[in-house]
C-alpha positions in Angstrom: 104.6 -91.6 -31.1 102.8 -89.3 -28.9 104.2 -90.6 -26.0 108.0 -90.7 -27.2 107.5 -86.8 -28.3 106.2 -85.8 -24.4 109.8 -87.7 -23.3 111.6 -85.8 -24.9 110.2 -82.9 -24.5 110.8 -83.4 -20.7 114.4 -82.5 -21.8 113.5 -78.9 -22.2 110.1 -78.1 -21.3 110.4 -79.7 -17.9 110.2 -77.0 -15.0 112.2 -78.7 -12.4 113.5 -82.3 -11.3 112.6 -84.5 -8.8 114.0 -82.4 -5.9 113.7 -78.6 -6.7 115.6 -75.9 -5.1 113.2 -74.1 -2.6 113.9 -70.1 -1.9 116.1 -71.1 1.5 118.4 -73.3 -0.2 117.0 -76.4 0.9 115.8 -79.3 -1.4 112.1 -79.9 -1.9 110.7 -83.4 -3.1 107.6 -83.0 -5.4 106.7 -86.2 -4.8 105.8 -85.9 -0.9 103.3 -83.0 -2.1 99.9 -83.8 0.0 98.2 -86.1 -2.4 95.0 -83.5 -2.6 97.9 -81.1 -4.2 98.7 -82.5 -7.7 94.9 -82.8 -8.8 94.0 -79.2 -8.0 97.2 -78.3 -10.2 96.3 -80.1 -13.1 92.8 -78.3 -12.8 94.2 -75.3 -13.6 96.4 -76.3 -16.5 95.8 -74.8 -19.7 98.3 -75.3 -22.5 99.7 -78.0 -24.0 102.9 -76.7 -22.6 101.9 -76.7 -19.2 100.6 -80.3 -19.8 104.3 -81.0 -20.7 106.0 -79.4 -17.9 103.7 -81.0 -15.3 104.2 -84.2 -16.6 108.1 -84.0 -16.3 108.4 -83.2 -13.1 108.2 -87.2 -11.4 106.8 -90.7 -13.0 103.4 -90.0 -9.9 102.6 -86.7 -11.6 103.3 -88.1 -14.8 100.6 -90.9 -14.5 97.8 -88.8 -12.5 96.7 -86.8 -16.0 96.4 -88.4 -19.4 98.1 -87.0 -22.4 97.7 -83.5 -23.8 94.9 -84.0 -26.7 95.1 -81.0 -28.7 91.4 -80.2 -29.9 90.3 -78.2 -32.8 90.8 -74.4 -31.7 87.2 -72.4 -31.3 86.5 -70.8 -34.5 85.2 -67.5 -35.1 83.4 -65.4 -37.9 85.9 -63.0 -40.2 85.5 -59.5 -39.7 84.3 -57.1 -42.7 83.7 -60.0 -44.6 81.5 -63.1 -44.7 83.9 -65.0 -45.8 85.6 -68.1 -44.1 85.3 -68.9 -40.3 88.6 -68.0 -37.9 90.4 -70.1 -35.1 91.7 -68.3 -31.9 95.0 -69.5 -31.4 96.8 -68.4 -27.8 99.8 -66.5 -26.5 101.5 -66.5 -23.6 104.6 -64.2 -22.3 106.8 -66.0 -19.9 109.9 -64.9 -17.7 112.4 -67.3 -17.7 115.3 -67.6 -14.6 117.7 -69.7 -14.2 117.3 -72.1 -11.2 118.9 -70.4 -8.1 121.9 -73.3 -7.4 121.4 -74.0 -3.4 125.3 -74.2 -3.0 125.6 -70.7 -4.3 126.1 -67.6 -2.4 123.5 -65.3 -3.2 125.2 -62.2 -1.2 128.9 -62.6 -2.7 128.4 -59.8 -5.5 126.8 -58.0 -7.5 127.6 -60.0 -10.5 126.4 -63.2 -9.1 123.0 -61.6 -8.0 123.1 -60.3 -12.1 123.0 -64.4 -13.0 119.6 -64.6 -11.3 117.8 -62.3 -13.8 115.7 -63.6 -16.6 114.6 -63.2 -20.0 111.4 -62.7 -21.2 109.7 -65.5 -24.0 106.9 -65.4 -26.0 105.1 -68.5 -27.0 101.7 -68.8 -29.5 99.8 -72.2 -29.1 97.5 -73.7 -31.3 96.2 -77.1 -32.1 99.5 -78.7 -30.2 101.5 -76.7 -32.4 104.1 -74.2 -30.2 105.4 -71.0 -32.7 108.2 -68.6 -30.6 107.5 -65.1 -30.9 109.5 -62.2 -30.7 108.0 -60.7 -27.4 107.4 -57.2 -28.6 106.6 -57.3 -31.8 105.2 -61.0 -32.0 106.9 -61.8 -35.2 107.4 -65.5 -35.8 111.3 -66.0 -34.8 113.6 -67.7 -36.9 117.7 -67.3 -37.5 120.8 -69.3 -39.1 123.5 -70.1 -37.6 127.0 -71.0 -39.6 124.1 -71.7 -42.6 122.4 -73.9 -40.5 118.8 -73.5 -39.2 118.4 -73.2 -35.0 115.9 -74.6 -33.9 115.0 -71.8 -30.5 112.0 -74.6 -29.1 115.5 -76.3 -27.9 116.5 -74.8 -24.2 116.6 -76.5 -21.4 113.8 -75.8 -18.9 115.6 -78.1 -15.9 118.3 -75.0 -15.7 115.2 -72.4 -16.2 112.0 -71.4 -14.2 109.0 -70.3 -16.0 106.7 -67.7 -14.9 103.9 -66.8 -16.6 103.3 -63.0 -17.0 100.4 -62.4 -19.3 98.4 -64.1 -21.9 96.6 -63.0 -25.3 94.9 -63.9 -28.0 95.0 -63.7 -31.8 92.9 -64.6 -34.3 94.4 -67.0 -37.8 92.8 -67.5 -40.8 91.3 -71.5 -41.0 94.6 -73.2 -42.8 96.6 -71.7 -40.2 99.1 -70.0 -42.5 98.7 -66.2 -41.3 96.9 -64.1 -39.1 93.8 -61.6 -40.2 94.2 -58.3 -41.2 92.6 -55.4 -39.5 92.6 -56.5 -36.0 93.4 -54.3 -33.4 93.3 -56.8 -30.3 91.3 -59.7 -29.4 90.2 -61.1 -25.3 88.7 -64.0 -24.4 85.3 -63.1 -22.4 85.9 -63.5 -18.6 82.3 -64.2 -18.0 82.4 -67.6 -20.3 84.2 -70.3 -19.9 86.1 -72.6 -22.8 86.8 -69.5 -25.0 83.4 -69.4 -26.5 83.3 -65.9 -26.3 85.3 -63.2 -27.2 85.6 -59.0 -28.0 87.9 -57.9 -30.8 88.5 -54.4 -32.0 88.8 -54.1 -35.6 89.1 -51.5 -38.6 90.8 -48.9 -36.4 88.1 -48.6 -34.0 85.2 -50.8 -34.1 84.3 -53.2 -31.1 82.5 -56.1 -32.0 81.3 -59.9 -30.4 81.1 -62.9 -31.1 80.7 -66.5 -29.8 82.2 -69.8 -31.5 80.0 -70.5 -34.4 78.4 -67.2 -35.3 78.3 -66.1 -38.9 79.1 -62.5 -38.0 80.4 -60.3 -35.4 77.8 -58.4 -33.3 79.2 -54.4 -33.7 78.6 -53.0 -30.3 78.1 -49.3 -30.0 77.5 -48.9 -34.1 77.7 -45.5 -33.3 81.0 -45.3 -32.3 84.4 -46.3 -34.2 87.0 -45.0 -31.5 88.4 -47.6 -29.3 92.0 -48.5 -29.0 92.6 -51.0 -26.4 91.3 -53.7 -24.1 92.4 -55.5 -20.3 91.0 -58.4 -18.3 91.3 -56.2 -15.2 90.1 -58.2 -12.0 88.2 -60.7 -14.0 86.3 -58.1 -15.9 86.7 -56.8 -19.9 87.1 -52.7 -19.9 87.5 -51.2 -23.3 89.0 -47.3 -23.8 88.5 -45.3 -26.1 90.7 -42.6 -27.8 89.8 -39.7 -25.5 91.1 -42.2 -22.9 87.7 -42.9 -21.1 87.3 -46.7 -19.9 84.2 -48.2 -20.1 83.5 -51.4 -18.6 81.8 -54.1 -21.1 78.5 -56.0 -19.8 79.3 -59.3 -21.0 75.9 -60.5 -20.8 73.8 -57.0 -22.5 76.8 -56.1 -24.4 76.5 -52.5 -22.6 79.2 -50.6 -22.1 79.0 -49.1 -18.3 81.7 -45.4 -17.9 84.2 -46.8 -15.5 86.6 -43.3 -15.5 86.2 -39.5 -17.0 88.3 -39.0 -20.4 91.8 -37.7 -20.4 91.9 -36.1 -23.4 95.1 -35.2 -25.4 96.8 -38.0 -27.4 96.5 -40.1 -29.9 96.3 -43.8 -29.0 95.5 -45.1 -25.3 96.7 -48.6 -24.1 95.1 -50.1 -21.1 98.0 -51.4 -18.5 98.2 -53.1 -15.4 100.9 -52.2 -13.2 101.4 -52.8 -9.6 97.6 -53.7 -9.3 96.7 -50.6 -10.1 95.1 -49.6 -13.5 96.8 -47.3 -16.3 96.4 -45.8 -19.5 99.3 -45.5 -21.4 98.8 -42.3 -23.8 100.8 -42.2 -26.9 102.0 -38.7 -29.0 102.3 -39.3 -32.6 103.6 -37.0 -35.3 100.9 -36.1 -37.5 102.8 -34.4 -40.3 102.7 -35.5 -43.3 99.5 -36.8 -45.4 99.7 -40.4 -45.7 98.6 -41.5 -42.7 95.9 -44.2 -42.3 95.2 -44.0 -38.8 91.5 -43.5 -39.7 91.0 -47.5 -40.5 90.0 -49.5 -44.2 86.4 -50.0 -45.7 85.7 -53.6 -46.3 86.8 -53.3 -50.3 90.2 -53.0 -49.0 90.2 -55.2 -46.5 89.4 -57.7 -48.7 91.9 -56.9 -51.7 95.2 -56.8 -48.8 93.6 -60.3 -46.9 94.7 -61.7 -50.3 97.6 -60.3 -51.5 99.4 -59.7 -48.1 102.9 -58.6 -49.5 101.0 -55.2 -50.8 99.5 -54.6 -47.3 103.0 -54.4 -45.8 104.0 -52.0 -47.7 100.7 -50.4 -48.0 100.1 -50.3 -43.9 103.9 -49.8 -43.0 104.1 -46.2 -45.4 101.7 -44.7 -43.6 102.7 -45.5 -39.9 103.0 -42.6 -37.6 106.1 -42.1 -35.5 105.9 -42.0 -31.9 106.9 -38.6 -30.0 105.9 -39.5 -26.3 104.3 -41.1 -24.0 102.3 -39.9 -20.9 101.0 -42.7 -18.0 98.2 -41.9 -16.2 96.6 -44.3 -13.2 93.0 -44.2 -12.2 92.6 -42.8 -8.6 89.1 -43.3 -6.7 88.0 -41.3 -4.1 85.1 -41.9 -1.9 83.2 -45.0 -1.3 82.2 -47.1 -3.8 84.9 -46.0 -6.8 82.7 -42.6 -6.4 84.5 -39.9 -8.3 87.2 -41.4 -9.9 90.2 -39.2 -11.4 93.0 -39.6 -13.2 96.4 -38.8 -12.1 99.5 -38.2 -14.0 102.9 -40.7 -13.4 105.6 -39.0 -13.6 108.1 -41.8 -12.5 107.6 -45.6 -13.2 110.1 -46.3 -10.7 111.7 -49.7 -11.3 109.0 -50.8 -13.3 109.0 -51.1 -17.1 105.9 -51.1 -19.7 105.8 -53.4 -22.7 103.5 -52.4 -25.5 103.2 -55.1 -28.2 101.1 -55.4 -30.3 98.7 -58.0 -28.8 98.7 -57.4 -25.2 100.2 -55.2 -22.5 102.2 -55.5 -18.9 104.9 -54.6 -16.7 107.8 -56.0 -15.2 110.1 -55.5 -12.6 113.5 -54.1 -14.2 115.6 -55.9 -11.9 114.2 -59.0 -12.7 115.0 -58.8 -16.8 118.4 -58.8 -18.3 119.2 -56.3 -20.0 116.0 -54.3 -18.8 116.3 -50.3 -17.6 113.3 -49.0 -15.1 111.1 -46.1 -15.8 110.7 -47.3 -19.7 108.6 -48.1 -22.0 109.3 -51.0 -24.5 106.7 -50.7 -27.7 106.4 -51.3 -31.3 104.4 -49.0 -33.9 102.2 -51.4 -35.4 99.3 -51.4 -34.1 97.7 -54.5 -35.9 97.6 -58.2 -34.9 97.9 -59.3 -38.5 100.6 -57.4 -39.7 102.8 -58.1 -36.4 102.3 -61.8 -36.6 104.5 -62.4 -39.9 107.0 -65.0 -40.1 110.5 -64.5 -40.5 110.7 -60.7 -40.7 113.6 -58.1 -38.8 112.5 -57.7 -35.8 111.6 -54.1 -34.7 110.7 -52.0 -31.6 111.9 -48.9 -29.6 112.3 -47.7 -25.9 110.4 -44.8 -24.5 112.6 -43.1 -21.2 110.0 -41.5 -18.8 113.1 -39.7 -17.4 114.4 -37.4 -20.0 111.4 -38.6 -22.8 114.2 -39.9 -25.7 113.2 -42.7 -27.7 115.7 -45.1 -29.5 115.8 -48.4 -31.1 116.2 -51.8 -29.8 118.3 -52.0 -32.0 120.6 -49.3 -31.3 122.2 -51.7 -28.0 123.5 -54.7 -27.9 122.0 -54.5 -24.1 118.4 -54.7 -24.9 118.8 -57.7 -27.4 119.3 -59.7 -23.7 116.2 -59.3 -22.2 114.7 -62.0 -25.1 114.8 -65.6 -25.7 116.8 -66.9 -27.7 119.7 -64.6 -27.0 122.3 -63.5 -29.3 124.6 -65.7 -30.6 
């Protein structure tokens, strides 16, 4: 059963045929690869997906790795409660392209050059199972057609390449119906391998740790309930706080070591890379009005909307603050060492966008997305991993323009709605 499921999957998870396309035009056979090649590729394969797509590419590759077996996910403790245990289930964004034809001119036009841009796709794994996402806002995806149900899994990946651009992680409750409410973001330690560690912040704030079978999370900093974001940033976990200074997170004391001076002003920082270079994303909300909960839930409520999850939607959504701006800021050093690091205002992302969502961060080059305008950022509001990762809601978002600061609605043009996977019918 297995077995039949993988072949046909090679119909549109497979990356390439035999012979692939190479960037000159000229046709490559995968199967006259070096034969030290193929083993240090499967090394590095982590998804089931990536199982899949190696295993398409010729009947060799196919035979030198076994079958995926999907394992039980690690499982870690709830927080504010001691109730039931967690799995971490995984996400990855891709950028999908169609596969440059070698007959083609690539300098004809404009337009043709246009048919080489891709679209960005968002994929959560978890015990085998593969759920698409809406990349932004990382709500389960799922549409009619004529009355009939599409199923997105089905594109053809022999037409496509696949490029990974980030992955994250999100925490589900044990029967793997929904996600947990109250989390802010979740990363896998770098320092441990097999995901059998990991730093989450939670209840608006709070950082905590824990490894795969603890009964509780291990609050770091207990005096201190301030931090917005988290990066893997050159194999190392850095944490920022709302004043927008980073602080780099001993994995092994659970210290947390100042990495940059604050920046001040705001109201919620996201940690970016872009270009290789580290960023804080600073966002300006509209405090006016009194029904904002920006300041996090005590345990008796976390508890009462973990169980009825319709009222925390409406709950959480009333009191969401609306973005007015965003400022970008990267981290200069000066001096040997790192000594003396500053931080120094963007004014100009150039032709590189920002994305925002709710579970991880990164940027891409414009040109490379359809659909996709430089100097922007893409974001959502929500800023919680449980309430993003709903199924079968309208998807939302908006787009920030660094060059004259107006903010509108994905919505609002048909353009944008191209960048995703599955697009428009």
């Amino acid at each position: 059963m297995e077995e039949d499921e993988e072949k046909s999957s090679s119909n549109y998870f497979s990356p390439t045929t035999k012979n692939k396309a190479s960037m000159d035009g000229s046709r490559v056979d995968w199967t006259n690869l070096p034969h030290q090649l193929p083993p240090l590729i499967a090394d590095r394969l982590q998804t089931h997906l990536e199982h899949l797509r190696y295993r398409s590419v010729c009947s060799s590759w196919r035979s030198s790795i076994p079958r995926f077996q999907s394992s039980n996910p690690p499982r870690f403790p709830f927080p504010l409660s001691q109730g039931p245990t967690a799995f971490l289930s995984q996400t990855t964004v891709y950028l999908l392209r169609p596969d440059p034809d070698p007959n083609a001119n690539r300098s004809a036009s404009s337009s043709s050059a246009s048919s080489f841009k891709g679209w960005l796709l968002k994929l959560e794994e978890s015990s085998g199972k593969i759920r698409l996402l809406n990349p932004i806002t990382s709500s389960r995806i799922g549409y009619l057609n004529d009355g009939v149900v599409v199923n997105p899994m089905d594109l053809n990946l022999l037409d496509l390449n696949m490029v990974a651009l980030t992955r994250s992680c999100v925490l589900r409750d044990t029967n793997g119906s929904g996600s947990i409410f109250g989390i802010n973001k979740v990363i896998i330690s770098p320092n441990f391998k097999d995901y059998c560690s990991i730093f989450m912040i939670y209840n608006k704030g709070k950082l905590g740790f824990a490894k795969i079978g603890d009964q509780k999370l291990t609050l770091i900093n207990d005096q201190v309930s301030d931090y917005d974001d988290m990066i893997v940033y050159k194999g190392r976990p850095y944490v920022v706080d709302k004043w927008g200074q980073i602080f780099c997170i001993d994995s092994s004391s659970l210290e947390l070591v100042p990495f940059s001076p604050p920046i001040g002003l705001g109201h919620r920082k996201n940690l970016v890379e872009c270009c290789g270079e580290l960023c804080v994303v600073d966002r300006y909300l509209d405090h006016q009005g009194s029904n904002s909960r920006e300041g996090g839930f005590d345990s008796v409520y976390y508890n009462f909307f973990q169980r009825y999850r319709r009222l925390r939607h409406r709950f959480y959504e009333a009191g969401q603050l609306k973005v007015v701006d965003f400022r970008v800021y990267k981290l200069l050093e000066d001096g040997d060492e790192g000594l003396g690091r500053r931080w120094v205002e963007v004014k100009s992302l150039g032709e590189q966008a920002l994305f925002l969502t709710v579970d991880c961060c990164f940027s891409v080059l414009a040109a490379e997305l359809e659909g996709c305008k430089g100097n922007c950022i893409y974001f959502t509001n929500s800023n919680d991993i449980g309430l993003a990762f709903r199924e079968l809601v309208r998807p939302d978002g908006s787009v920030f323009s660094m060059e004259d600061h107006s903010i509108e609605g994905l919505g609002s043009s048909p353009l944008y709605s191209k960048m995703f996977w599955p697009l428009p019918t």
